[in-house]
N, C-alpha and C positions, 0 to 999 in steps of 0.2 A: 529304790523308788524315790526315796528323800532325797538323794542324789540329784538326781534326774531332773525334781522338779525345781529344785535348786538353783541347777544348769538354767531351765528353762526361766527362770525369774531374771537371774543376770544377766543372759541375751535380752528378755524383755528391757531391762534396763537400758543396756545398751541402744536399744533401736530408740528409746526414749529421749534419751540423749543425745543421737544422731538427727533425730526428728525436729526437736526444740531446744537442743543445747544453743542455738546459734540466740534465738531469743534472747535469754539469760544474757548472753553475751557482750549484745548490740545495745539491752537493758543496761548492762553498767557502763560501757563506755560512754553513753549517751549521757546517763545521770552522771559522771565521774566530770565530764565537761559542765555539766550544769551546778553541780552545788563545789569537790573540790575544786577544781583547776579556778572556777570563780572565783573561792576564796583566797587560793596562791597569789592570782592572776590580782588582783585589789588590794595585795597585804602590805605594798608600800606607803610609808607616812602620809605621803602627799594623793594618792588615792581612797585611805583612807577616811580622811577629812571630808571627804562624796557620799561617805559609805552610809547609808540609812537604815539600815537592818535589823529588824527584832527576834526574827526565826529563819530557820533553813530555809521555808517556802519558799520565802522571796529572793531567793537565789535561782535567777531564768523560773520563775512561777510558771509562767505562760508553756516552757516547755516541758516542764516537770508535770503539770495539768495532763498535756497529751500524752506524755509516755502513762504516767498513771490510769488515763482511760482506755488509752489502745493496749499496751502491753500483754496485760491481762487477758482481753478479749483474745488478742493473737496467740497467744500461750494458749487456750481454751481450742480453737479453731484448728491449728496443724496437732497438740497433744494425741485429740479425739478424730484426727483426720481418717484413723480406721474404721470410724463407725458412717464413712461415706463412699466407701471403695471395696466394692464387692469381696474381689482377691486379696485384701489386705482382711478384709474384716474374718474372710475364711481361713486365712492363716491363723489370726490372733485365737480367734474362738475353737480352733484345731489343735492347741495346745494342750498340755494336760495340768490344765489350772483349772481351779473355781473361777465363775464369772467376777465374785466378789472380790477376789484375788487381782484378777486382774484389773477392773475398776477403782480399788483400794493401790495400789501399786501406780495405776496413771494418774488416778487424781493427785494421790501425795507428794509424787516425784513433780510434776507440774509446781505444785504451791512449793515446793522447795528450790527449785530453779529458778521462781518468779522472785522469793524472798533473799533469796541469797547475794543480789547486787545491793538490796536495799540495807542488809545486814554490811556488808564488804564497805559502801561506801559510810557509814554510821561509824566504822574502826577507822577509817581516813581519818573522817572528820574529827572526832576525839585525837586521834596523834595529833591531829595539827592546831589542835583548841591551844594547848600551852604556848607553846612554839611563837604561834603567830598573834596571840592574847587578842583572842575571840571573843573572851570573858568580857569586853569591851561593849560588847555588842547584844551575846545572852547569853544565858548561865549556860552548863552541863545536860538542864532538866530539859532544855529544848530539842536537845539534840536526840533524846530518848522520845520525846513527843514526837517528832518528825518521824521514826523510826516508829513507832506504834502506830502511828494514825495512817502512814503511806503502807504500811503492811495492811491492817485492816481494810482500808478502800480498795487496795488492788488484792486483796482475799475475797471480797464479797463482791466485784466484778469479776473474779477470774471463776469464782465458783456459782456464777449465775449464768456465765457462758458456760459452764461444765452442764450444767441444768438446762437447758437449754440445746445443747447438742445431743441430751440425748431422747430429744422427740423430735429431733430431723435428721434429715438423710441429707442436705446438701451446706458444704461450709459457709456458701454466700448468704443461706437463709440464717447459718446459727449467728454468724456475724452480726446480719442486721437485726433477728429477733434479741439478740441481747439485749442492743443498744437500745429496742423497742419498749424493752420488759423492764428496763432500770430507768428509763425516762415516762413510762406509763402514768404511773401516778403522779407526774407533777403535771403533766400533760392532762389527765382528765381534770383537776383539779382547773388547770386554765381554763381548757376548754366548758365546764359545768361553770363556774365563774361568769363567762362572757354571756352563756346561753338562759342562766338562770333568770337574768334582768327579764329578760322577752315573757317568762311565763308564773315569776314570781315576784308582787308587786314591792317593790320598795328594797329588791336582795339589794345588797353593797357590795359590790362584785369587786371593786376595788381595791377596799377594809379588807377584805377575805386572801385577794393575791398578795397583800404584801404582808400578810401574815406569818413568815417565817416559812412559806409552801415549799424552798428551796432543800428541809430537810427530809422529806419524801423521798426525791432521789441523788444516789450516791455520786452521779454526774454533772448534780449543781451542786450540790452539798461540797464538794469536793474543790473547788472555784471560790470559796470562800477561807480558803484555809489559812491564807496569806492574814489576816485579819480577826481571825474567831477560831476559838479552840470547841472542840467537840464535847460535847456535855454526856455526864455519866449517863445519863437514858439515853439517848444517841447510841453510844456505845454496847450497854449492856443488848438493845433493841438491832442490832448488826451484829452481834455476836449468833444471837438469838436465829435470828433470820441467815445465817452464814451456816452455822448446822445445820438446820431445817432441810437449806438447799444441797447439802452434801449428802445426808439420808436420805433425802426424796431425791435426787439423782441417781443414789443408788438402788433406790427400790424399782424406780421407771426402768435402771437399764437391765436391771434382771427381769423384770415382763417385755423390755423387746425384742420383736424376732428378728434374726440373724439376718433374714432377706433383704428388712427393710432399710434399703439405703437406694441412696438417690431419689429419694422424694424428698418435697419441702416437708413435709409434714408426716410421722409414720406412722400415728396411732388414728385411728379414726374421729375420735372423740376430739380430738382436737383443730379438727380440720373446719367444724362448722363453728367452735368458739374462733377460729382467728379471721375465719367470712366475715360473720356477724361483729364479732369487735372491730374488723377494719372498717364494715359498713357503717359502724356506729359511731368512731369516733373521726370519720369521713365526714358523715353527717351533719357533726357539730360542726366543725373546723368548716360546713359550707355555711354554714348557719351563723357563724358567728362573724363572717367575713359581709355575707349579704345582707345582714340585719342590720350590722353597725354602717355598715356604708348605705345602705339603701331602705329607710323607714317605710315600716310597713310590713303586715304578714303575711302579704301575698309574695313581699322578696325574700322573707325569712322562708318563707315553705319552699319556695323555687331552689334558696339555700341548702335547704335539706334534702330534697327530692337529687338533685345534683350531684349534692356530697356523698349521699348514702349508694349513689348507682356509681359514682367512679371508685369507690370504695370497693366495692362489692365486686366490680371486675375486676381492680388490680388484685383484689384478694383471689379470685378464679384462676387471672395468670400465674399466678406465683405458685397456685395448689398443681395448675394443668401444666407446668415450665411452655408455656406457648401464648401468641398473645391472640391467636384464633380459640377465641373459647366462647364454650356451649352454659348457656346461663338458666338457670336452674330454676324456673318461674314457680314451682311452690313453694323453695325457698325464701325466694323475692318477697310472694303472696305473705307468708306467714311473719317477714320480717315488718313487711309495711302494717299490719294489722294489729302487731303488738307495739310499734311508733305511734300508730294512730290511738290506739286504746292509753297509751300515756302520758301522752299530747291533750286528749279528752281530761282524764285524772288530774293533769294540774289547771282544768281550769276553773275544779273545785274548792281550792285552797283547802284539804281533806285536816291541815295540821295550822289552823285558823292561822299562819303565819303574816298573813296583810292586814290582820287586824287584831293582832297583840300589839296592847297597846298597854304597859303599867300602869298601874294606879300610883298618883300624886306621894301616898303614902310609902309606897314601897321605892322612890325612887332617892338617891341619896345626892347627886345632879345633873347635869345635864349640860350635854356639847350640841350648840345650835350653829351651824357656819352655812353657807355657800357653795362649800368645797370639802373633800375628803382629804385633801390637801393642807387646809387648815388645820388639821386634828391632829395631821401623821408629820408636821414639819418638824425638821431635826433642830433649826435654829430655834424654835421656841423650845423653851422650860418644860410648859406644860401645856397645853390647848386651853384653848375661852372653855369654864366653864361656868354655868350658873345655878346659884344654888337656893335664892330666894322663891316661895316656895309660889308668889303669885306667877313668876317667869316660867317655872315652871309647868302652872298650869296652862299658861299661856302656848305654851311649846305642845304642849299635849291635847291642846283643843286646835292648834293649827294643825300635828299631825292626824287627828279625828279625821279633817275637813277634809285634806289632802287625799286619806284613804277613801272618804265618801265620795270625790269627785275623782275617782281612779281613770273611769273611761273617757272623759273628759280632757287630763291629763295629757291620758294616750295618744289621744287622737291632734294633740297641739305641739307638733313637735318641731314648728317655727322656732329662733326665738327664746330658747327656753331657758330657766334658771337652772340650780342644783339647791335643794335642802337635804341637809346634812344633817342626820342627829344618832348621838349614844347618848341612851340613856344609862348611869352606872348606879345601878341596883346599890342596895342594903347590902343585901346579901350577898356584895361580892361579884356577881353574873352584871354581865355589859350586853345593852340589845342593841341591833345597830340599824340603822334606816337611808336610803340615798332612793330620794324622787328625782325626777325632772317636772318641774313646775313651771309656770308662769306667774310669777309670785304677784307681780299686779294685781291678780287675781284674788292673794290672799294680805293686800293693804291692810287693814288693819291689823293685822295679827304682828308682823311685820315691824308696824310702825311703835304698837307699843313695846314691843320688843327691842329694837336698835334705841329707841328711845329712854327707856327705864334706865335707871344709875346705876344699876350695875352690869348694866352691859356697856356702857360708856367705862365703867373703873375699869371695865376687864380688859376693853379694846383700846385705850388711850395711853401712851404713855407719859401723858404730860402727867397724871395722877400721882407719877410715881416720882415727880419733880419737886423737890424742896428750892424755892426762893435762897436763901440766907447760905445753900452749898452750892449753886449755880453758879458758873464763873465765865461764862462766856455763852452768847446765844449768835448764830450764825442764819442770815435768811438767804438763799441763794436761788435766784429766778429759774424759772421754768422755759427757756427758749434758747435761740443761740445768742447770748450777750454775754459779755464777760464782765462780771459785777458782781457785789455780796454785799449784803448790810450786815453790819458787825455790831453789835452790843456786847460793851463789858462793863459799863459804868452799876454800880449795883442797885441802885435806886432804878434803872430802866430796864434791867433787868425782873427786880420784885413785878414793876410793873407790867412788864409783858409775860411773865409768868402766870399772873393772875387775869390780865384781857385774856391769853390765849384756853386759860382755863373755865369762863368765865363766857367763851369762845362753842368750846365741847359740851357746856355743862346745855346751852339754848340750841344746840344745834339740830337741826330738824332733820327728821329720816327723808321726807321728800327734797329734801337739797342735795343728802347725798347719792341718791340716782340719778340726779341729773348727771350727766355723760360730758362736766365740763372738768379741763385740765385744770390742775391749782396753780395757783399766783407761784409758788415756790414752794419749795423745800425747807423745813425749818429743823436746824440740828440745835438741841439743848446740850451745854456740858456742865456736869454738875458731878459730885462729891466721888473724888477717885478715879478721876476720867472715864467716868458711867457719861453715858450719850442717851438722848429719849429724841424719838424722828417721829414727825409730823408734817402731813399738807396744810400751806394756808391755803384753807377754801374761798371760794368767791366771795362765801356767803358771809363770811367774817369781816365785816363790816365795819366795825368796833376797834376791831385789829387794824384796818387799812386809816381808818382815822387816825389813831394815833401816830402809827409812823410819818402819817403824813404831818402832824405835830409836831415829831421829832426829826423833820426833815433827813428822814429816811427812805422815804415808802419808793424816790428815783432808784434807786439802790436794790432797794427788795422786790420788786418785781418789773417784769415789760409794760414800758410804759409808750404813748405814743413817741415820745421823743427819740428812741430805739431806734424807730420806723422809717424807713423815707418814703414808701407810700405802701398801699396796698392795692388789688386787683379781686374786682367782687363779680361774680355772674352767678346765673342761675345752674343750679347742677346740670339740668335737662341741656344744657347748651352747653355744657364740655362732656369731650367724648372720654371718658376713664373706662380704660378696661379691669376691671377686678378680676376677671377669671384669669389675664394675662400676667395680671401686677403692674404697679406704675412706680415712678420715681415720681419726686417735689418738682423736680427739674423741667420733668415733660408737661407734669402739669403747667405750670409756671409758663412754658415754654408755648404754650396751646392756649393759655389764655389770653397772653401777649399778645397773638394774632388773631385774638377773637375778636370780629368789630362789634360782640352786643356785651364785653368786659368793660366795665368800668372802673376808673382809675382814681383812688382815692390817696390826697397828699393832704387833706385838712387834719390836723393834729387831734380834734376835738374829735373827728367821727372817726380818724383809725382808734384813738382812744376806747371811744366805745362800742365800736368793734370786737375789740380784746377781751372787754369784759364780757361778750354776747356770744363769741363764737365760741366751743367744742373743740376738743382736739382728735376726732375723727371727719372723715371725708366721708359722711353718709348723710348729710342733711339738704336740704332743697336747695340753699345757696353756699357757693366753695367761694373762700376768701384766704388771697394768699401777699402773707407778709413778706416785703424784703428789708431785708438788715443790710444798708450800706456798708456798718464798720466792718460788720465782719462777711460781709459779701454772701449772706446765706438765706433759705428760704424756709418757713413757716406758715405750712397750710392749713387752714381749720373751716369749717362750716356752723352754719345754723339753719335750724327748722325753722319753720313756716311763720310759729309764735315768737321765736326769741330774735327773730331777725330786725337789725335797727330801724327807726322807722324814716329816718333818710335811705337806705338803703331799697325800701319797700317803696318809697315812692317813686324812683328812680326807676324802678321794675314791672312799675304797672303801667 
């Protein structure tokens, strides 16, 4: 009888390897073009001088990625193709083996077919480390990395398609439920992200996505490898979860029955979790498309009513293989009533989450920006933060205010600003905040705030300029002319160091809303070829005097003399299409022929023009510069107030 079942193990093997030996096969050729022949193929001097490479990855990454995610699932798909074919399945199961026997025999002959190209090509690559002085490039230990990390990821997709196949009866579903079930949680994670904003005041939906969300699943996780190595939790936590799913695959396939094949789905119990999860995360994905495009919670509900019912039938078609399907209204009933009952629940705030708010004391400082963007930029060091403790409270009685006027907020969705705050605890813990305001709103808070000195030290970097190591200062205009003022003399230097400091230290928070372009660009170079970038603003006064002392100020910024005339009308009488988009040209080109444009060549009033006008096209009067020398055009506007008063009289 040991005989026998002996025989029968070997045939099994055999059919194993008839089945998916090709897999395995197509797997290493495929990789052997990808990482060696790459390396043969680039191992000449003069190719390698090109060569950039710190790890295998990046040898064809892009295809190495795919085979890595497909491979595995395909290996999973045809191994277990018995458990979707009637007469195949009644052969297998007609054998005189244990079920366990034979689940233990396919899964492990699988992973050993899947691992054995990646093992094959790991012994290339070592042969040829010497030989062609790879060592160049990276060690020994890389090359064991690449081998442990691309085994692991195609272990833990090929054995979540194994899990997977066996609570359906049809390949095209285990296919796509893999892919479903490995991209799940970075997917709710986006999806709760986008939809939180809508019912939770103040989430940071943003701070939270770029959170590292990519190591949830092993299909972005996996896209990053060219660049970041996997971290001991990572690992131990895929180990973890890679067992898991080999025991609970083998326990699922000894509870199912032998019949069940050719359904998407063959246990019952699971038929209404992939309804209602396809309804639900349908749902969002309507929700999060209608909300951000179309304000308002009559398009956020239309969003969800939508998503949730094409959801809910594609989930029907896929359970009925038909797209004539019978829709199940108490299900429907009972799904919409527990949406609705949770929908209700947040809009208790049950976990006082919109109105925690630390105490002064507990807080060790604080990031106040505009943007979530400012906190998370890689070119800065560190993010603005501040840590004097009146600013503090300052920050914490504008976000009181903010929460107090929540509905207010909501309902202003013109227009709007972004405040931005972490507050980073004592103890270590970070609370994070992102409104849409209308910050006019909260003026004062605002102004002492951009106004205090240490938020000028934080944001400035002329702060960080020493006089006496400065070696050159460059001003360079703001238009098209081709010009720069240059200081290197040191004495004018100390000088302008300390006006443009002196500049920042008066500078008023309501000058810097105004919506006006600066005169120029001002590069500092100081000790060790360190650089500090600053706008000259309009409002630097002080600074525009002196250059003009130091017969520089033609130099440093657009002056009338640039100009060979200008072209001023009233907005309401040029036709700009915004929704369309425009060029300088057509404007330009429509003003020309406008007979209520007028044409300014007096040097004094395009002068003061330049200081008056805006560099956006959204104000009551459009004025457009032409630059003879360099044949180009320069459109700007001004509102109603800042508009010249020749200009205005001309217009009434």
């Amino acid at each position: 009888m040991q005989s026998k079942i002996s025989l029968v193990n070997k045939e099994i093997g055999k059919t194993i390897a008839r089945s998916v030996g090709w897999v395995s096969i197509v797997y290493f050729l495929v990789l052997f073009f990808a990482v060696p022949l790459e390396i043969i193929m680039t191992s000449s001097a003069e190719q390698r001088k090109f060569i950039d490479i710190d790890n295998l990855f990046q040898y064809h990454f892009q295809l190495q990625i795919i085979l890595n995610i497909a491979i595995p699932v395909v290996m999973s798909v045809f191994l277990f193709r018995f458990l979707q074919v009637k007469q195949y399945s009644d052969l297998i199961h007609s054998l005189p083996v244990k079920r366990e026997s034979i689940f233990h025999q396919y899964a492990i002959a699988g992973f050993f077919l899947l691992v054995l190209p990646v093992f094959l090509i790991s012994i290339i690559v070592l042969i040829l480390y010497q030989p062609l002085y790879l060592n160049e490039f990276y060690s020994l230990g890389e090359i064991f990395k690449w081998l442990g990390i691309t085994i692991l990821y195609n272990a833990f997709i090929y054995f979540a398609g194994v899990f997977v196949g066996m609570v359906t009866g049809l390949s095209a579903v285990q296919g796509t439920l893999t892919y479903i079930l490995l991209l799940l949680p970075v997917g709710l994670i986006i999806l709760l992200a986008f939809n939180l904003p809508f019912y939770v005041y103040g989430y940071p939906s943003q701070y939270y996505l770029e959170s590292k969300f990519e190591k949830f699943s092993p299909l972005v996780s996996i896209t990053q490898m060219s660049h970041r190595s996997l971290l001991a939790t990572e690992i131990i936590i895929y180990l973890i979860l890679l067992f898991s799913l080999y025991w609970l695959s083998l326990w699922i396939y000894r509870k199912r029955k032998l019949e069940a094949v050719s359904q998407a789905l063959v246990f019952p119990i699971t038929k209404p979790i992939f309804k209602y999860g396809a309804a639900f995360c349908s749902m969002l994905l309507g929700g999060m498309y209608f909300g951000e495009m179309r304000n308002g919670m009559g398009w956020l509900i239309a969003g969800y009513v939508f998503g949730a019912l094409l959801g809910f039938v594609i989930a029907e078609m896929v359970l009925q293989k038909s797209w004539r399907v019978s829709i199940h209204i108490k299900g429907l009933v009972i799904y919409t009533a527990a949406m609705a009952v949770l929908f209700i629940l947040f809009q208790f705030d049950l976990t006082q989450y919109e109105k925690n708010i630390p105490a002064a004391n507990e807080i060790e400082r604080v990031h106040f920006s505009e943007s979530f963007y400012l906190y998370s930029d890689a070119d800065q060091d560190e993010p603005i933060y501040l840590k004097d403790y009146a600013n503090i409270d300052l920050v914490r009685r504008l976000h009181k205010e903010i929460v107090g006027n929540k509905d207010m907020n909501k309902l202003q969705s013109n227009n709007q600003n972004t405040a931005f705050i972490v507050y980073e605890l004592k103890n270590g813990e970070k609370l994070v905040r992102n409104y849409r305001i209308d910050k006019s709103k909260y003026h004062p808070f605002y102004k002492l705030i951009f106004e205090s000195a240490e938020y000028k030290m934080a944001t400035n970097e002329i702060y960080n300029v020493a006089a006496d190591e400065t070696t050159k200062i460059t001003i360079t205009p703001s238009g098209p002319v081709n010009k720069q003022a240059v200081i290197t003399d040191p004495e004018d230097i100390t000088a302008t160091v300390e006006i443009l400091t002196e500049e920042v230290d008066s500078a008023a928070y309501d000058d810097s809303q105004i919506q006006v372009e600066p005169y120029a660009y001002i590069e500092i170079f100081y000790s060790d070829n360190k650089k500090a970038y600053m706008h000259w603003d309009p409002s630097y006064i002080k600074f525009e005097k002196w250059l003009k002392e130091k017969s520089l100020l033609d130099k440093a910024r657009v002056t009338g003399n640039d100009i060979s005339y200008a072209l001023a009308a009233k907005a309401a009488d040029i036709d700009i299409d915004y929704a369309r988009g425009y060029s300088y040209e057509e404007i330009f080109e429509e003003m020309n022929e406008n007979p209520l444009t007028l044409k300014i060549t007096d040097k004094d009033q395009i002068e003061s023009s330049i200081k008056n006008a805006k560099g956006f096209i959204d104000g009551d009067y459009i004025i457009a510069f032409y630059f003879d020398e360099q044949r180009s055009i320069d459109i700007k506007s001004f509102n109603e107030k800042d508009v010249p008063d020749f200009l205005k009289r001309q217009f009434e």
